[in-house]
N, C-alpha and C positions, 0 to 999 in steps of 0.2 A: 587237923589244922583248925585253927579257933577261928569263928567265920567275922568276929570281931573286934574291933582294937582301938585303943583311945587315941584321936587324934593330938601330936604332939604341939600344934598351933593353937586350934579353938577349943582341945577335951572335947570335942563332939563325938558323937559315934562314926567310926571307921569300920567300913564293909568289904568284904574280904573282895579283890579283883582278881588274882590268880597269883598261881605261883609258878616262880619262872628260875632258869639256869643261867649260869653263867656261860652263853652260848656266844659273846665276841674273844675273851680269853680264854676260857676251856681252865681253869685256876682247878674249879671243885665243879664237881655232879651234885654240889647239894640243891635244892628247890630254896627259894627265899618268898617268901610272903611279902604282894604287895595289898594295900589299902587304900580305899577313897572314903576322904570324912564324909558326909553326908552334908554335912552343915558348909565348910568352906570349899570345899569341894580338893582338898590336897590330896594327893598323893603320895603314899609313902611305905617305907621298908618296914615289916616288923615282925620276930624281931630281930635286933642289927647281927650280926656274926659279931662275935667277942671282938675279935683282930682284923679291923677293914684292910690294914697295913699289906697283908698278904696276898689281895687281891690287883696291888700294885707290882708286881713282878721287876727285875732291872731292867728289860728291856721295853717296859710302858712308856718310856720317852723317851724317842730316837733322836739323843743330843748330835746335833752336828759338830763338827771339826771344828770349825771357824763359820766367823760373821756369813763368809757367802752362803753357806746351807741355808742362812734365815732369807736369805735375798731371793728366791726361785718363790711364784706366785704371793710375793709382799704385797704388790695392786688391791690383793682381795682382804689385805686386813685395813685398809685405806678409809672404810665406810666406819669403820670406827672412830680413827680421830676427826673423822669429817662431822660425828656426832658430837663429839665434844666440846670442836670447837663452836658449834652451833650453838650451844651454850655456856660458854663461861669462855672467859677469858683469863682464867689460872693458868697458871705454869709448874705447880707444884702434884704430883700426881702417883698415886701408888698403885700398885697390880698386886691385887693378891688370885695369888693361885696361878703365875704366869710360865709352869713349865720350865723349855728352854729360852722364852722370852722369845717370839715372833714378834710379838704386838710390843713390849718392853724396848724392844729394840727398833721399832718404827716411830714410836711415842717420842724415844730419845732422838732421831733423828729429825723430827718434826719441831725440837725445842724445846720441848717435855723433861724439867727433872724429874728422874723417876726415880722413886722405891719399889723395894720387893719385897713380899710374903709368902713362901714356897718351903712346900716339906717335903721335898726329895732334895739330898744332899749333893748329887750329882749335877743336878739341875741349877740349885744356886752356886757352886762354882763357876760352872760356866758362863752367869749373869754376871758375877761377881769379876772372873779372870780375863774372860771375854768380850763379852758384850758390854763391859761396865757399867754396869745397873748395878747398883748399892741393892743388897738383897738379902734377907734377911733369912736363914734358914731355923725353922721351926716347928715344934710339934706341937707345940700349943697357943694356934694360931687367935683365939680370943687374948687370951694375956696379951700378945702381941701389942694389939691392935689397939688395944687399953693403955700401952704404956707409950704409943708410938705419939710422936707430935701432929698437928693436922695437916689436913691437904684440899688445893682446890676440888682435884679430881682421884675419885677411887673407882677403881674396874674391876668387874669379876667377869670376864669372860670363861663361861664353862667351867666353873668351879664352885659356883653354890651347891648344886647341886648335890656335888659328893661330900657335904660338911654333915656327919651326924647330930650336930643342932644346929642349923643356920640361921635359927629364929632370936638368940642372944646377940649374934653377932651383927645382924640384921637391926636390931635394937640399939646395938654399941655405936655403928657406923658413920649414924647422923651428929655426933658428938665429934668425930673425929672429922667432920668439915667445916670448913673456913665459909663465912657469909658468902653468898652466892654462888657455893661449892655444889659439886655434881656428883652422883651417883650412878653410876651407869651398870646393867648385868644384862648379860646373856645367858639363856637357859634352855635346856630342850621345852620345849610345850604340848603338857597334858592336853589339852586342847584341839593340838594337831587333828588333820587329817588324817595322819599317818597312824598314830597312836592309835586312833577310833580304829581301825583298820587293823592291824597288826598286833596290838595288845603288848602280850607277853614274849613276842617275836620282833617285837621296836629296836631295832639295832642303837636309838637313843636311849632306850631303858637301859640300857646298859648293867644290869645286875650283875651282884649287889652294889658294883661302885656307886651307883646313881643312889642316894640315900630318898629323898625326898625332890618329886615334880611337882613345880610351885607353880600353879596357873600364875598369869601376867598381872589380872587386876586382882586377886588376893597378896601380890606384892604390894600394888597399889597401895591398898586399904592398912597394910600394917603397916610401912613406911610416912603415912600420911597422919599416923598415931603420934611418928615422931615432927611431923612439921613440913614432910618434905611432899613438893609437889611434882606428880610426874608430867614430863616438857616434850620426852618421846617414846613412842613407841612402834615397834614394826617385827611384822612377822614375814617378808617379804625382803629382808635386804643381802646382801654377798652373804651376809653367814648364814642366814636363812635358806637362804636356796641352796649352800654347801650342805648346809645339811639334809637339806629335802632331798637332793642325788644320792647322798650315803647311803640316807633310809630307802629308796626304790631299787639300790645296787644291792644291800646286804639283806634289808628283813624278808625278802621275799625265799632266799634262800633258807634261814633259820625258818621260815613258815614248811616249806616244803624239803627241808633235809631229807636227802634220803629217797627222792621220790624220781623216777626217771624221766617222767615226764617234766616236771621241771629244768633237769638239767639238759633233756634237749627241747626245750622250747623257752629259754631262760632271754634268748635275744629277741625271741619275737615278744614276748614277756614286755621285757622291760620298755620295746618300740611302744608299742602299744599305749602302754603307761604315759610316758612323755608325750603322746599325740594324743590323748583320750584324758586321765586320770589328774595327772601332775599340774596342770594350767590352775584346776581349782584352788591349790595350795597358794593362789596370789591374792587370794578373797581374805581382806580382812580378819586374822587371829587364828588360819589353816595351815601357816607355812608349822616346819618342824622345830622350831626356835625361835624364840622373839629375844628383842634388843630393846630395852626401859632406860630411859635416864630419869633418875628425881634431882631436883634442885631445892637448894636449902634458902631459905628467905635471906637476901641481904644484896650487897653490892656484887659487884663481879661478873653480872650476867651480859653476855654479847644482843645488845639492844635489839641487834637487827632480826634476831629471831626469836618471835613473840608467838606463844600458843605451841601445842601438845601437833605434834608430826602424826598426823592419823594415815593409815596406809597397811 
C-alpha cells in the first residue's frame, strides 16, 4: 500500500490513515485506503474502486409504500427547515441527493417548491409518483446542476460525501444561487469524537461509499473562494445526535466483531458510554456530524437572524 497520496483539494501531501472494509454492507472484502492531507487536513478514499455504483445494492433505500412511511419520526428532520428559514426567505429549493425524499417531502409540506437531484431510479419515481417532488433522475449529477435554473435554497443532507469529486460541484453551486440564496450541507465529521476513537471501525466512514470527509471549516474556506459566507454551523443538533447514537450502537461492534466479551457485555458497554463518554460529543465540533449554511451576498435574507449560530 503506498503510504502516500496526492490530496484531491489542496495537491498537498496525503498520509496514509488506514485501510478499512466494507463492514456496514458486507458488498466486497476488499481493504480501501483512506488519507489525511497534511496541509487541509481532508480525508479521503484512494484509490476509488472503478464502479462506486456496486456498492449501492437495491436494497440501500428502503422506499416506503406511500407518503405515511415518510410521516413516523418526521419531528427529527424539523431542525432542518428551522435552519433555513432562519436564513432566507426563498421559496424556491432543491435537494440534491434526497433518497426517498423524508426532508423533500417536509420541505414541500412547509411551502418549499422543491426539486430533485437523485441517482437511484427507484428512488426518483417515487418523488416523482408519490411524493410529487419534480425530480430529476441522474448519473451525471455536475451537468445537472450546470444546466439547471437557480434557487433560493440547495441542501445536501448526507450526500456530499459519497460524490467522487465534490470539489467541482462545490465550485458550481454558488452560481446556481439567487441573491441572498443559501447553502446548506450535512456531513459526517472527521473531527468527531467518535472518529478520533474508532478510526477504521466509524460506522460513519462508511467505506468505500464515503468518498471524501470534509472537515466543516475547510468547507468554509473553499466556499468562501466563491463569495459565500457561512451563517450556521452545529455539531450538536437532531442530526448530530442521530448520529452520534448510530456510531456508539454499530462502531463499537465492527471494533470488537468476533470478541465474546463484547457480546456479552455490549449493554453495559453502551450504559456506560451515554453516562460517561457521549455528553462530551456536545462540545463544540465533537458531535458526529455537523450542519453548515453559507449565504450568498444580496437581498432575500430573514433580517431577524443576524451572525453565524456557534454551538
Amino acid at each position: 500500500m503506498k503510504q502516500t497520496q496526492t490530496c484531491p483539494q489542496c495537491h498537498g501531501e496525503g498520509r496514509v490513515l488506514f485501510s478499512a472494509t466494507d463492514l456496514n454492507r458486507n458488498v466486497s472484502n476488499e481493504k480501501y485506503n483512506y488519507f489525511r492531507c497534511l496541509m487541509c487536513r481532508l480525508v479521503f478514499l484512494s484509490p476509488l474502486p472503478p464502479d462506486l455504483s456496486v456498492f449501492y445494492p437495491p436494497a440501500y433505500h428502503e422506499i416506503p409504500k406511500s407518503t405515511d412511511g415518510l410521516r413516523p419520526d418526521l419531528e427529527r428532520e424539523t431542525f432542518k427547515v428551522d435552519v433555513i428559514k432562519a436564513h432566507t426567505d426563498g421559496r424556491r429549493l432543491l435537494e440534491i441527493g434526497p433518497s426517498y425524499g423524508r426532508f423533500a417531502f417536509l420541505a414541500k409540506s412547509a411551502g418549499f417548491e422543491v426539486d430533485a437531484f437523485e441517482m437511484d431510479e427507484s428512488c426518483c419515481a417515487f418523488l416523482n409518483e408519490v411524493v410529487g417532488i419534480r425530480a430529476c433522475h441522474t448519473s451525471d449529477l455536475l451537468e445537472s446542476v450546470r444546466a439547471s435554473r437557480t434557487y433560493d435554497v440547495i441542501a445536501m443532507w448526507h450526500s456530499l460525501e459519497h460524490l467522487s469529486d465534490p470539489w467541482t460541484l462545490l465550485d458550481t453551486l454558488p452560481d446556481k444561487l439567487n441573491e441572498g440564496g443559501l447553502l446548506v450541507i450535512a456531513s459526517p465529521n472527521p473531527d468527531s469524537l467518535q472518529f478520533r476513537l474508532f478510526g477504521k471501525y466509524w460506522v460513519h466512514l462508511d467505506a468505500p461509499r464515503h468518498v471524501e470527509l470534509i472537515p466543516p471549516d475547510l468547507l468554509a474556506q473553499r466556499l468562501a473562494r466563491k463569495g459565500l459566507e457561512r451563517v450556521h454551523y452545529s455539531t450538536s443538533d437532531q442530526g448530530a445526535r442521530d448520529c452520534n447514537g448510530l456510531g456508539w450502537q454499530v462502531s463499537p461492534g465492527h471494533l470488537f466483531r468476533g470478541h465474546k466479551l463484547w457480546h456479552f457485555s455490549r449493554r453495559l458497554w453502551l450504559k456506560l458510554i451515554r453516562m460517561i463518554v457521549s455528553p462530551v460529543e456536545n462540545f463544540r465540533g465533537l458531535g458526529s456530524a455537523y450542519t453548515v449554511a453559507f449565504r450568498k451576498p444580496g437581498s432575500g435574507v430573514a433580517s431577524s437572524q443576524a451572525g453565524e449560530v456557534r454551538r
